[in-house]
Backbone bond lengths (Angstrom), bond angles and torsions (degrees), N, CA, C in turn:
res aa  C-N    CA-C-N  psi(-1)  N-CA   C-N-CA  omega(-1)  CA-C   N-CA-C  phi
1 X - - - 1.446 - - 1.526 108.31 -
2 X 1.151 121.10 126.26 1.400 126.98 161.52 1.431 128.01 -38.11
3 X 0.945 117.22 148.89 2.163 120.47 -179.97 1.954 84.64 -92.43
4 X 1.215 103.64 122.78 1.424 119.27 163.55 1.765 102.50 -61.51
5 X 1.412 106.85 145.37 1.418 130.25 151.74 1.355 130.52 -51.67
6 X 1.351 145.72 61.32 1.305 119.00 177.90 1.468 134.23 -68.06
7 X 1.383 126.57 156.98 1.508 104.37 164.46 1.683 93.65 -124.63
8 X 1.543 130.17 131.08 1.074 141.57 142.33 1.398 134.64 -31.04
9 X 1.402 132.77 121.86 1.624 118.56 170.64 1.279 111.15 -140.34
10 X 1.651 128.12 150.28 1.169 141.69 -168.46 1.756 110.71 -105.16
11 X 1.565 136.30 110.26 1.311 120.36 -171.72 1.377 104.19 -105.53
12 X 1.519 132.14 69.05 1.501 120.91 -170.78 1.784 114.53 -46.93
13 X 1.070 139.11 133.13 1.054 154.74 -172.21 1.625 116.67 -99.30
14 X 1.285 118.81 -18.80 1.849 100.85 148.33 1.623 100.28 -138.23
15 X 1.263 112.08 -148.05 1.542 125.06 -163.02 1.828 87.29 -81.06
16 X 1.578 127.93 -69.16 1.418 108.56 -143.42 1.737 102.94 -68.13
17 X 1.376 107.74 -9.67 1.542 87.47 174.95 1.167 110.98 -103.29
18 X 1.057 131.09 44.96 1.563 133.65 172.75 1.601 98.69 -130.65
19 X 1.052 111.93 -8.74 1.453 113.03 -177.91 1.883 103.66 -95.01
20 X 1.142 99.01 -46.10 1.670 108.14 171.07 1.760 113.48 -77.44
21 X 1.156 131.03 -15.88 1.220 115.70 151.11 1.524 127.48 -80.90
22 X 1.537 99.44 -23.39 1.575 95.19 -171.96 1.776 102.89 -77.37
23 X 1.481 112.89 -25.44 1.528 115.47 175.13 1.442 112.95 -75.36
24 X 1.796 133.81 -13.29 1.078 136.37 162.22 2.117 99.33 -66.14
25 X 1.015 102.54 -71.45 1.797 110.40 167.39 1.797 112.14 -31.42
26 X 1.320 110.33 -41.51 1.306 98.29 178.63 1.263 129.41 -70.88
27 X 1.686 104.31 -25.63 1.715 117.60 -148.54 2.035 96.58 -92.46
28 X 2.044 84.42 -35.05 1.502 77.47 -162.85 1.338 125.39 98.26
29 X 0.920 112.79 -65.12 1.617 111.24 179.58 1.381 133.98 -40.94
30 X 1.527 123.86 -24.45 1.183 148.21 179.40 1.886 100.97 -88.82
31 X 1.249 113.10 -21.50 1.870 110.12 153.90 1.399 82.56 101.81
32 X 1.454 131.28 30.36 1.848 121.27 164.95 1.071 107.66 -88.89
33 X 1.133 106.60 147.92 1.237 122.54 170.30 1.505 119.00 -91.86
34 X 1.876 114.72 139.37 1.158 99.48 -153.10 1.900 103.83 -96.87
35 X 1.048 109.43 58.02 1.177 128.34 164.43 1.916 145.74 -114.97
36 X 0.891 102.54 126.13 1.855 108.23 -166.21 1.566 121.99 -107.20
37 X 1.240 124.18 114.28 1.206 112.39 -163.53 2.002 86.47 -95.08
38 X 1.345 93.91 137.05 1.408 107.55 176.19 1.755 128.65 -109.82
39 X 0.636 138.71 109.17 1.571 158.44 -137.97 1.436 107.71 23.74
40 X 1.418 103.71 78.27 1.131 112.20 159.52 1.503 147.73 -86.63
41 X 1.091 138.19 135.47 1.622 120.82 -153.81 1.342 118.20 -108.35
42 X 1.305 115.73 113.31 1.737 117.79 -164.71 1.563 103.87 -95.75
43 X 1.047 105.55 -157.44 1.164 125.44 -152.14 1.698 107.50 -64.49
44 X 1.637 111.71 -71.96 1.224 117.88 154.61 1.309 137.14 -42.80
45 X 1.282 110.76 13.27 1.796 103.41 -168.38 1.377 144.95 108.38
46 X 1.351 81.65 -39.59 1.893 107.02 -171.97 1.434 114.68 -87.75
47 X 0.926 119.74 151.44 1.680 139.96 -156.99 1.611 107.38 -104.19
48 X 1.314 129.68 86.82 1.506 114.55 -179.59 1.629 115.44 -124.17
49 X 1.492 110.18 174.68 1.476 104.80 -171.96 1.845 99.49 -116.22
50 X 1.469 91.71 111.59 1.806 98.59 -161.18 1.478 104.18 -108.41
51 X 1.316 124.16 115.72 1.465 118.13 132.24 1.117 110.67 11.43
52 X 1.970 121.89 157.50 0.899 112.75 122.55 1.692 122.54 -132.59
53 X 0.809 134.13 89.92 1.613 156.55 -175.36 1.541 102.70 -57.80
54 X 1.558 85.22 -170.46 1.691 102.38 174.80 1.477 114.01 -154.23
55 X 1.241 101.41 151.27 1.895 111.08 -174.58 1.608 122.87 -9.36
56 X 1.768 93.12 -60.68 1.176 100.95 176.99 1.499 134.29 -43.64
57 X 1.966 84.72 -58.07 1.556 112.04 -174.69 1.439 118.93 -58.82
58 X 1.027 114.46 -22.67 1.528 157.13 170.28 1.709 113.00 -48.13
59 X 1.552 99.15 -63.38 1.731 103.82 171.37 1.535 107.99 -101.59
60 X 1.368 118.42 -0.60 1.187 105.05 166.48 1.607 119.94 -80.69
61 X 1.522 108.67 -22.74 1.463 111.26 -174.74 1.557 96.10 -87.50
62 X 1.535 139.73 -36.59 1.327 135.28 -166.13 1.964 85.96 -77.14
63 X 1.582 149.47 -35.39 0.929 125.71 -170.28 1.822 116.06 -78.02
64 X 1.173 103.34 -13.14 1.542 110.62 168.57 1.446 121.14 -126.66
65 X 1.554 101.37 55.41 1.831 120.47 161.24 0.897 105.23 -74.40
66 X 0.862 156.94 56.08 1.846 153.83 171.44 1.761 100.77 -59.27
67 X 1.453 103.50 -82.37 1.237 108.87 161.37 1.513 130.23 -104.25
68 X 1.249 122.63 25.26 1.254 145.36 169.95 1.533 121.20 -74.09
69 X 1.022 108.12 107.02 1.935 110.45 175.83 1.664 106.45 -125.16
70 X 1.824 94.73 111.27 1.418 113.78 177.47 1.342 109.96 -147.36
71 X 0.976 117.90 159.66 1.633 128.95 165.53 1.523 110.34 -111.76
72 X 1.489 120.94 153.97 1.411 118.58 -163.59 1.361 83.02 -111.82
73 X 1.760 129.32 -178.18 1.210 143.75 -152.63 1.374 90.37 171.97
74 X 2.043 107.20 127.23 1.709 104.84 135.08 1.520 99.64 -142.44
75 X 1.042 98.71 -170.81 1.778 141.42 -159.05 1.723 111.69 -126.04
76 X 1.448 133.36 77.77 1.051 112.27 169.48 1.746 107.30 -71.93
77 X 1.663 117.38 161.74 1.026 130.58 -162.93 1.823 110.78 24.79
78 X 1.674 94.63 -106.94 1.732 107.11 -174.93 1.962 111.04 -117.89
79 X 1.687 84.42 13.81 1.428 70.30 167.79 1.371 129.94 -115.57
80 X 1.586 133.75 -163.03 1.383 146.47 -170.97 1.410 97.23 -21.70
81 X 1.601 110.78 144.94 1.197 126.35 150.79 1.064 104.82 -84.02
82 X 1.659 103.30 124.52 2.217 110.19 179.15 1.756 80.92 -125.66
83 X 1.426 91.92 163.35 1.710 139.42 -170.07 1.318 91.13 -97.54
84 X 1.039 119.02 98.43 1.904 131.07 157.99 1.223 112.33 -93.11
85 X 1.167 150.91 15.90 1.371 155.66 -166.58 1.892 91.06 -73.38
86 X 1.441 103.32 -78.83 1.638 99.54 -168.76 1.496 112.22 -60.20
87 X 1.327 125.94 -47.05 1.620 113.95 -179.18 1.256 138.13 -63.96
88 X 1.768 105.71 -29.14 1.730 126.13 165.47 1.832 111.03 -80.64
89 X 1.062 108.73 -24.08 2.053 100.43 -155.74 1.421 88.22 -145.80
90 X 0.950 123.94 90.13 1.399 159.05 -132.32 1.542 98.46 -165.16
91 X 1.353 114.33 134.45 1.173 119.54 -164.68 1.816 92.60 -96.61
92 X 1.345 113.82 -63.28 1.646 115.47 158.87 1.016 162.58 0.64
93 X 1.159 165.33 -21.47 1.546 126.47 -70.85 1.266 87.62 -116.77
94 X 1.836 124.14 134.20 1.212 139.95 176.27 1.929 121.34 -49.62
95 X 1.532 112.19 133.04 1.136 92.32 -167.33 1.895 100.45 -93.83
96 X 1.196 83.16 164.60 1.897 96.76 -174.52 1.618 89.33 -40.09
97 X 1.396 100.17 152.97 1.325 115.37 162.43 1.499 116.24 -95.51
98 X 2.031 95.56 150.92 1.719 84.46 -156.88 1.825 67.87 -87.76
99 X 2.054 77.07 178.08 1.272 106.27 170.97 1.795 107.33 -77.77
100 X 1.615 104.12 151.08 1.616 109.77 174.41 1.855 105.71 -66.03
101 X 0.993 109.18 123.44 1.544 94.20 -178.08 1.573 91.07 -117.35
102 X 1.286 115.65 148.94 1.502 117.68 -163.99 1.568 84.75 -89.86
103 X 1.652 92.83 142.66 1.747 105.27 164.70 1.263 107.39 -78.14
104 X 1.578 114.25 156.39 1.668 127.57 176.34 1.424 103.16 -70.65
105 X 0.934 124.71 115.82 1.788 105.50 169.70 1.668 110.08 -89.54
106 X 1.665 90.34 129.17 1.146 93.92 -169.47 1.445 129.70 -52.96
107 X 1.154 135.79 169.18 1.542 133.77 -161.30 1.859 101.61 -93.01
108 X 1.073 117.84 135.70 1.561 106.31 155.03 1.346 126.81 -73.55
109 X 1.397 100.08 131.26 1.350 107.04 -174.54 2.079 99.38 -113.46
110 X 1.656 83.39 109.76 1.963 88.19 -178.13 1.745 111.80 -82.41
111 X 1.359 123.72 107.78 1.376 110.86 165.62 1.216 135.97 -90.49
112 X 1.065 116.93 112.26 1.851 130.57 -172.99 1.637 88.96 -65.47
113 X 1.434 96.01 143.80 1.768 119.64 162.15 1.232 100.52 -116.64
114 X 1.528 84.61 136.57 1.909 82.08 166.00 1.337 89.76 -114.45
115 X 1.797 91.20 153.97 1.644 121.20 175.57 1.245 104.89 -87.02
């Protein structure tokens, strides 16, 4: 089976972080690309103006949110733009699930009375 294509995207959520990604996009150095997809339509419906980044750039900007408010976004191959913010950058990380282990059911225990 093939390794799917992703493409990465950045949705800054007010003015100062759209101003600090677009100066990451300008400089380059941080590996953005200086490109913006503009009302673009993801998964849910909604119409946004996204970055487009990369993996890295991606957890490097979610590890220094201090004052940063964004949501992350990708694209495998050519399809839907989906919202990875909660399932990838997750403060958490879920622990393995146990296995179902069947309970013993307990034994009957019959008590005779004597008369």
């Amino acid at each position: 089976m093939a390794k799917r294509h992703h493409v990465w995207f950045v949705f800054p959520k007010n003015s100062h972080t759209n101003e600090v990604v677009a100066r990451f996009a300008c400089q380059g150095t941080f590996g953005f690309e200086s490109e913006a997809l503009q009302d673009a339509l993801c998964e849910d419906g909604l119409r946004r103006n996204l970055w487009i980044t990369t993996e890295q750039d991606a957890w490097y900007l979610w590890r220094s949110r201090i004052d940063l408010k964004f949501e992350v976004f990708n694209r495998r191959g050519n399809g839907k733009i989906r919202n990875v913010t909660k399932p990838l950058f997750r403060k958490e990380r879920r622990s393995p699930k146990k296995k179902n282990q069947k309970a013993k059911k307990p034994q009957k225990i019959s008590l005779f009375l004597c008369r």
